[in-house]
N, C-alpha and C positions, 0 to 999 in steps of 0.2 A: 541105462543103455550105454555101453562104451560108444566112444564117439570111434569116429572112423573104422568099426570094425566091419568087416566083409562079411561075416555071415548074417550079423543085425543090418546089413543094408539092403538085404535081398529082400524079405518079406515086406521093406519099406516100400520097395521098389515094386514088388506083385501088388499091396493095398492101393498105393496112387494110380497104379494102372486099370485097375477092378473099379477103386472108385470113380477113375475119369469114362470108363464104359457107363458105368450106372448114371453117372450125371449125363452126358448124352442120351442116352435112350430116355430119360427123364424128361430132357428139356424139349425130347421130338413128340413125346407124348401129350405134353402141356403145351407146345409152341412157346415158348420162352425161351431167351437166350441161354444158352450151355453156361455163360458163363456164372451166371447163378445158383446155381448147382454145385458147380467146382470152388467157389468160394465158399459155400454155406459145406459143403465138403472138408477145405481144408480148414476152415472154423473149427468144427468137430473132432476133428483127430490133432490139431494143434496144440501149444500150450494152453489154450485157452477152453481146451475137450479135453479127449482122454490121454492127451500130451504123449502120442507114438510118433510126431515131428515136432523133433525141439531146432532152435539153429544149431546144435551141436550136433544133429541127428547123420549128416552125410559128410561132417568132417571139414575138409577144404573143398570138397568137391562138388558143391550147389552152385559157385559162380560160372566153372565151366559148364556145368549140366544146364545151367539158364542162358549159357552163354549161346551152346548149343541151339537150343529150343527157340531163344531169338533168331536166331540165324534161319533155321527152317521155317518158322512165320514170316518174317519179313519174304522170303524168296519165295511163300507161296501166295504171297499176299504182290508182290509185285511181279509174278508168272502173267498174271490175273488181267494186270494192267494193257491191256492192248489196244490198238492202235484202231479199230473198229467202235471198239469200247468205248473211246474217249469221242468218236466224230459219232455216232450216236448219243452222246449225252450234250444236253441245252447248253449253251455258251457262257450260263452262270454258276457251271460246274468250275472253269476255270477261275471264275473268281474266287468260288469257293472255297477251293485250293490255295491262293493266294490270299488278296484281299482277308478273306473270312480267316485263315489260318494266322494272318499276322497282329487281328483283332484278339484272335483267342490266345496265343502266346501273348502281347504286350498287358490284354487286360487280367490275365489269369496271372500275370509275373508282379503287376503294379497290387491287384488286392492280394496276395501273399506277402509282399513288403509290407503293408501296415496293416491288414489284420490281424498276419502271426508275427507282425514285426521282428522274419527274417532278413539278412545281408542281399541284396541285390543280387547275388551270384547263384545261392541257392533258390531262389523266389524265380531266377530265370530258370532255374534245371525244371521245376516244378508246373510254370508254365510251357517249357517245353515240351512236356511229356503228356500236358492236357491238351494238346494239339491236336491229340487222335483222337474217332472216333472208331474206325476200324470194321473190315466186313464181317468178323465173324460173329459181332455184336449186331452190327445191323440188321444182317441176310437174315436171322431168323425173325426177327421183328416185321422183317416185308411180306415175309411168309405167311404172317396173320395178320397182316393188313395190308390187303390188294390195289395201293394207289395209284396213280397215273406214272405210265412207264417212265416217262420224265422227270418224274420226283425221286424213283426209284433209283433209277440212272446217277440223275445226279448224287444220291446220300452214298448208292455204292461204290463211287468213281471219287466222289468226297473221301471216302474209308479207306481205298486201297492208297489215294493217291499219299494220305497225310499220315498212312498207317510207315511208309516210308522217308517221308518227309521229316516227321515229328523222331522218327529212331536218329537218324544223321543230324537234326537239332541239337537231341538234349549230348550227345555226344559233343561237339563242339561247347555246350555248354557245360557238361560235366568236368572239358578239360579246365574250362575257367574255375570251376568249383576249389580243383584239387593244385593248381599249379599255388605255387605262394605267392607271388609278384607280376600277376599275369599285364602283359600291355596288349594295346591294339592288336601291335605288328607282330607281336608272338600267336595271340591269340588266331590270326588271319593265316599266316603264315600254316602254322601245326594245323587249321583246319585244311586249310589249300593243300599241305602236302599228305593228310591224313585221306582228303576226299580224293585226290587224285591216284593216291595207292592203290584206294579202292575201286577206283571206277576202272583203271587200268587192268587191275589183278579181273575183276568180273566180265571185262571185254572176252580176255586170254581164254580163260575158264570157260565160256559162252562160245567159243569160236571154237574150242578143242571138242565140246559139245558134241555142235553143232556137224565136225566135221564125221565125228566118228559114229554119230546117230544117223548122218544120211548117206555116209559111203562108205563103211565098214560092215562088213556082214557081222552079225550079231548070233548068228548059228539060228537057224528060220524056227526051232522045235521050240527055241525061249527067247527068240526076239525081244516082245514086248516088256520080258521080265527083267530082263536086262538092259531095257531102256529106262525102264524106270530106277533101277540101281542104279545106273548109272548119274541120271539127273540126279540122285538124294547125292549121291556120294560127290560130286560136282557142287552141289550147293558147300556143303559141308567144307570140302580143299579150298572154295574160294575164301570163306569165311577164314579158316584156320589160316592161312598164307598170307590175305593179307592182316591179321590180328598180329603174326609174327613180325610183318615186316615193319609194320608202323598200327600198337596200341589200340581197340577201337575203329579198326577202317574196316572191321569184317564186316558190318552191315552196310556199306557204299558198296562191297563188293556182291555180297548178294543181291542188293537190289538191283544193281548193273546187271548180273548174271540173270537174275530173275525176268528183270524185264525184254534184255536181247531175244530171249530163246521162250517167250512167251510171244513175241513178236512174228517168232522163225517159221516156216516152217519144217514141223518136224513131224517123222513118221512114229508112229504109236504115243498120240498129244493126248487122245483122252484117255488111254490108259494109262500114261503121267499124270494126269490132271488127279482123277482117280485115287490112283495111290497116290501122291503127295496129299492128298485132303485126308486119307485117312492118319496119315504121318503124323503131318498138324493136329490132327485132334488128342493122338495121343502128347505130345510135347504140350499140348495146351492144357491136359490133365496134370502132366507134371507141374509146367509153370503156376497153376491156380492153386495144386493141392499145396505143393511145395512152401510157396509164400507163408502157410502158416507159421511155419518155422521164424520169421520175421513179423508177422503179424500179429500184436497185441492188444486187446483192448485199453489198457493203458496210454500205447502211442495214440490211438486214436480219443480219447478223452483227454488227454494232456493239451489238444490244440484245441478244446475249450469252446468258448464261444466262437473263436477267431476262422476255427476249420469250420464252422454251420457258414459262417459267411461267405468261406469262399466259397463253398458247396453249394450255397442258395447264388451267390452272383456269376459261376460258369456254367450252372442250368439254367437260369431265370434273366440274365443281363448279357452276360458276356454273348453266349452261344444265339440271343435272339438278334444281338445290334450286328451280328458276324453276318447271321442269316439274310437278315432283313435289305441287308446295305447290298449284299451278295447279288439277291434276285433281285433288284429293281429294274425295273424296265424288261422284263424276262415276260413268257407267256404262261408264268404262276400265278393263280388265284391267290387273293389274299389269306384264306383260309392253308391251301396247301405252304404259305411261307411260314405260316405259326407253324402245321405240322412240322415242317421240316427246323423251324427252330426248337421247339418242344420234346424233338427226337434225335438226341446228340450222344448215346451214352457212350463212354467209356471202357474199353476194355484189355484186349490182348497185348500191346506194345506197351500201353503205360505201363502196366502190371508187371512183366515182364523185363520189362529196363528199368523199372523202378527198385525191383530185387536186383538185379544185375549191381547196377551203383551202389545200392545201399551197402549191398557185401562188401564193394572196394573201399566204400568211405568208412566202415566198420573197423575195416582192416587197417585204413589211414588213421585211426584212432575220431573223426569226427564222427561220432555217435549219435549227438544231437542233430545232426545234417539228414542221418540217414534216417532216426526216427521223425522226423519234418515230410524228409521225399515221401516216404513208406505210407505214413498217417495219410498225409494230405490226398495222395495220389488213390491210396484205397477206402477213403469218405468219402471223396467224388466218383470213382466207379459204383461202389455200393449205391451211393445215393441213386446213380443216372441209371444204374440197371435194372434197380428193385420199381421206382417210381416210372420213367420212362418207358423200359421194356413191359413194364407190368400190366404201364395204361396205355400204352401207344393205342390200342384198336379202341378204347372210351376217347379218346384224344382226338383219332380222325372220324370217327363217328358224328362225334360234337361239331366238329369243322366241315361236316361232310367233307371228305376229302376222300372217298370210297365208292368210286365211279362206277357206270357198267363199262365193261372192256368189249370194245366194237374192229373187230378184222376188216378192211376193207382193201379185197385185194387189188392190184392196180389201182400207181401213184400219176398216173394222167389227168389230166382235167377235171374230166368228172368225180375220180377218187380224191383226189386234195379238196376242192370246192363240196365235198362230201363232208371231207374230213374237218374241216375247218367250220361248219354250221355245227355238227356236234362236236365238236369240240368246245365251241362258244357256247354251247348247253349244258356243258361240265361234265362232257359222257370220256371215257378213256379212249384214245383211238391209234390203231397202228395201224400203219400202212406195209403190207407187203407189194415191194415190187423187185423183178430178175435186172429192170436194164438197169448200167453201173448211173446214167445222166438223168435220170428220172427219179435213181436215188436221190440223189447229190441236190436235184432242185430242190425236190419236198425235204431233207432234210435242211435246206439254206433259209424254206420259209419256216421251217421251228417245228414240223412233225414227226412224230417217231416211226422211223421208217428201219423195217426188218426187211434184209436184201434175201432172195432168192426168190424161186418160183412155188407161186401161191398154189398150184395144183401136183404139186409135192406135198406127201401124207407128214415128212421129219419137218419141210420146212412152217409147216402151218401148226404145229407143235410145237415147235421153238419159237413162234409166232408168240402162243398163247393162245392157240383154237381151245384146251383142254377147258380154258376157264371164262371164255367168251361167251357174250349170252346173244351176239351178234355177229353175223359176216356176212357181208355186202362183197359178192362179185362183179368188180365193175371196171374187167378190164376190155379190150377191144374184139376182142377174140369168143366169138360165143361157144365155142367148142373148153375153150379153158374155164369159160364160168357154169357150164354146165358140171364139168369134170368137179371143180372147188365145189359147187354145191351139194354133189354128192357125196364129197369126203365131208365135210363138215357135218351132215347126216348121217353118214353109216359111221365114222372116226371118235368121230367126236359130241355127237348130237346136241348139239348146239340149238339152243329154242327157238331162234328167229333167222333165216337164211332167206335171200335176198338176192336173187341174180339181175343182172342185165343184161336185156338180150338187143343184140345190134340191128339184127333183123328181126322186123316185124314176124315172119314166119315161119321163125325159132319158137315163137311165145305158147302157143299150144303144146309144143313138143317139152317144153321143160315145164309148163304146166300137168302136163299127163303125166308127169314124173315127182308132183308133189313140192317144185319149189316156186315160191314167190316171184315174180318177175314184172319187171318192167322195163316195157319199151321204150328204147330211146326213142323211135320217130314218134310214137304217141303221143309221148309223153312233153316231146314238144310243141306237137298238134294241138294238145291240151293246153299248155301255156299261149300259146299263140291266140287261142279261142279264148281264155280267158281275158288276155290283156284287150280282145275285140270288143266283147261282151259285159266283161264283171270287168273294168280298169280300176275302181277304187280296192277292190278286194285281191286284184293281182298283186298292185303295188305291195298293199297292206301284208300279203302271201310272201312277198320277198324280204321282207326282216324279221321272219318267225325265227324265233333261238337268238334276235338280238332285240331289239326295242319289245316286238308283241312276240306271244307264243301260243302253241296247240297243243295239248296233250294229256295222253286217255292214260286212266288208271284201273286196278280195281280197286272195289269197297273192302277195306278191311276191318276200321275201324268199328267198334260192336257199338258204340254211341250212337253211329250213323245207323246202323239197322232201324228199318222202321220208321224213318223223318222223309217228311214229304220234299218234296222239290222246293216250296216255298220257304221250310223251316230251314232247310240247308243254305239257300239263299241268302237268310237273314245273318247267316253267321261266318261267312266269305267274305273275304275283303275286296274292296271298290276296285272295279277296274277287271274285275272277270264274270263270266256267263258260263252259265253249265249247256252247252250246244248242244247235245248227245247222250243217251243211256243206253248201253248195250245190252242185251237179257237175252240168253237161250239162243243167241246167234242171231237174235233181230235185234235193230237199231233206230232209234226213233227220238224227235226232237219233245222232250218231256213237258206234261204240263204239271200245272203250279203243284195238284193234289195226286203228281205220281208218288210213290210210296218205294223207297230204295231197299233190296236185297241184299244179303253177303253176296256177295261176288261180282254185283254190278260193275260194268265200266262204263267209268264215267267220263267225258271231254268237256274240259276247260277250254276256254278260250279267251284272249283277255291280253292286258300287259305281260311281260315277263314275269316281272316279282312278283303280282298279282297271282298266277297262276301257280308260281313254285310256291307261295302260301296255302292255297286250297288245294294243292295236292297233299303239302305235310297234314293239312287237315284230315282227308279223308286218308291216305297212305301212309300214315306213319312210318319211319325208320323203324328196323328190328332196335 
């Protein structure tokens, strides 16, 4: 295949694009990262396949084409990042960002020094660039495994935040790489004026935007079509101008540009949004197929024992001490901190900048540098995407860490102090609420709180009513929780709905209409009667979900069919009582020689741990 000829480039160009469709619809059919796909992709048609991408294959022209394709990820990876985004995600996102990412650069740069006992210089390019985790690698991974919006939040505010981060790193690190006699004051310097280039050139670019998407007529018959050309082509002039002006600054500048006018408001956002993800997807087919071309099993066996190590210490060491120090003191379960250290993989910006440099340091004649970056960088994505992505949903299974997701609209009193008891029971919980101060509390005491009104059909979807297997309307207003009840039944059919009704003489009326309800005056007539009558059992009633607990199940287990009340007994652990067996819609306190059915429900009552043991008993996890 001659190199640089234009007519052998086309077909190259139609195959990476056919293959990057095919690895997408792939990875949507199996829930697995795309990016798996696209590498096991450019595998196969590489040198290392039927060798139709060699590095000679596009000539001179794979540095700007990756140059390109970085540019449009980074800018839609920092669109992303918004200012909503970040005040809804936990306060150990920032650490994570920090803290966590300076763990992973120093530790990922020290065991590359003497494992593959490279030069400090390159060992930091390579740390640099494992810095990312990135959302395109994540998002599908959350996709099949439904954890607490919190956890969620933070791994994808973690992705976008260091998917930017880690690009303007190895950058500054790369120049140490290449300069010959680099010192502090140069090295600070050329950063400061490389980073300022850039953030400058993406303000300008962001602001000419912005002005000419909100007050320029766009002609009304193709608006939208032309909002969104306009953004790609805006990404693109930021990148190229300031690359011109100063080396390397075209990624300051798109993240600048990226994140102003993700911030902005702008008319035709989700038709932007939209078309830039499909953009991304194709540039991310180039970027993964393309690497073949650099990709050899050779570089990758050449780092020997030394690349398992670092491979095993940035998934197994590094990424858990990053995690763990991260969330201390956070309202993460222990379980959910393994999850989230266990699920780190690698993908789009390393890969991506790792070809980027390799090209230039190929060019520079250090060969050996670039098969170092190239090897190291794509043992560790492979590693973190094939194992990671693979087991993420065996991984939080294991840890439970795969809640039920409970809507409880209105963040008042009773909706927080709702939310806060299941929560402490390890159930998922969002709170919708419209006012901006009631946001702002419930998110200061640590709950995931989605703003608008709960009796809006979009906003109780963007909630996440689709995959709720609860919603509790509990706000003041019984006309709004009657309304939520109903959408959550006819919308979205949700299994268990839950109103509150403020007047007593509402309760019939939303009972004749098939939803669950409870009266606030009763309901505190009830408590009042109890604390009069039962006071040992009241108390006792107010630290269920923390010290003691209650909670019905059905029989699933086929071992249980058929075991009396007393045989089941024997094999519970200390500290709970089976109160209760439901059967056929009646309910009755069971004696020793009752005889359990499939389907029975059955109540526990007991300690906490006591009771989440005899329910794994009789309930197992799928």
């Amino acid at each position: 295949m001659a190199a640089g000829s234009g007519a052998n480039l086309v077909p190259i160009v139609a195959a990476i694009i056919g293959l990057g469709v095919v690895a997408q619809v792939l990875a949507d059919r199996f829930q697995v990262p795309s990016v798996l796909f696209l590498i096991l992709a450019g595998i196969v048609v590489g040198p290392e396949g039927l060798q139709l991408i060699t590095p000679e294959a596009f000539g001179g022209a794979l540095s700007a084409i990756v140059g390109l394709s970085v540019a449009i990820i980074v800018f839609e990876g920092a669109f992303h990042l918004t200012v909503e985004k970040l005040r809804e995600a936990p306060s150990a996102t920032i650490r994570l960002v920090t803290v966590g990412a300076v763990i992973a650069f120093v530790g990922t740069a020290v065991v590359v020094r003497y494992a593959l006992d490279q030069p400090w210089d390159v060992s930091m390019l390579v740390g640099s660039l494992l810095v990312a985790t990135g959302p395109t690698v994540i998002t599908p991974i959350l996709e099949v495994v439904p954890v607490r919006d919190r956890v969620a939040i933070a791994l994808e505010t973690e992705g976008v935040v260091n998917d930017v981060t880690a690009a303007i790193l190895a950058v500054v690190t790369f120049e140490v790489v290449v300069l010959e006699d680099p010192t502090v004051n140069s090295v600070i310097t050329d950063f400061a004026s490389r980073l300022g280039i850039g953030i400058l050139i993406g303000v300008v670019v962001a602001a000419v935007l912005w002005y000419l998407l909100r007050y320029v007529d766009l002609s009304p018959a193709n608006a939208p079509q032309n909002a969104r050309l306009m953004t790609l082509a805006g990404a693109l002039v930021a990148f190229g101008t300031a690359n011109t002006l100063a080396a390397e600054a075209g990624i300051a500048a798109v993240a600048t540009a990226g994140i102003l006018l993700g911030n902005a408001d702008l008319p035709y956002k989700e038709d932007i949004e939209a078309f830039k993800g499909d953009i991304t997807l194709l540039v991310l087919s180039f970027v993964f197929i393309a690497l073949a071309a650099l990709l050899q099993f050779d570089d990758l066996l050449a780092l020997g024992v030394g690349g398992i190590i670092v491979t095993v210490a940035v998934a197994l060491l590094i990424r858990p001490v990053g995690v763990l120090i991260s969330t201390t003191g956070d309202r993460y379960t222990f379980g959910e901190r393994l999850f989230m250290s266990g699920v780190g993989p690698r993908g789009i910006i390393p890969a991506s900048v790792a070809t980027l440099f390799a090209v230039q340091l190929q060019n520079a004649n250090m060969t050996e540098a670039a098969n170092v970056l190239v090897g190291t960088v794509f043992l560790v994505i492979l590693a973190t995407v094939v194992f990671e992505g693979g087991f993420a949903r065996h991984i939080a299974e294991y840890l439970e860490v795969i809640p039920m997701r409970v809507l409880v609209i209105g963040g008042g009193k009773v909706g927080r102090a709702l939310a806060e008891r299941l929560e402490d029971r390890g159930e998922n919980v969002v709170i919708v609420e419209k006012e901006t101060d009631m946001v702002e509390l419930a998110r200061n005491e640590g709950f995931t709180v989605h703003k608008g009104d709960g009796s809006d059909t979009e906003v109780l979807r963007k909630a996440g009513a689709g995959n709720a297997k609860i919603v509790v309307a509990a706000t003041g207003d019984d006309d709004v929780n009657l309304l939520v009840s109903q959408l959550a039944d006819s919308k979205f059919d949700v299994e268990t709905i839950i109103a509150r009704a403020n007047n007593p003489d509402n309760v019939d009326a939303f009972e004749d209409l098939g939803v669950r309800t409870i009266s606030s005056s009763m309901a505190t007539a009830w408590a009042i009667d109890n604390v009069i009558e039962r006071p040992a059992l009241s108390n006792w009633m107010t630290e269920l979900g923390r010290s003691g607990d209650v909670q019905e199940i059905e029989v699933t287990a086929d071992d249980l069919v058929g075991k009396t009340i007393a045989e089941l007994d024997d094999e519970l652990p200390n500290g709970v009582l089976i109160a209760l067996v439901g059967r056929d819609g009646e309910t009755e306190v069971p004696e020793e020689n009752f005889t359990l059915q499939h389907g029975d429900h059955v109540t526990f009552l007991g300690r906490k741990e006591s009771v989440h043991q005899a329910i794994n008993r009789c309930h197992p996890r799928a």
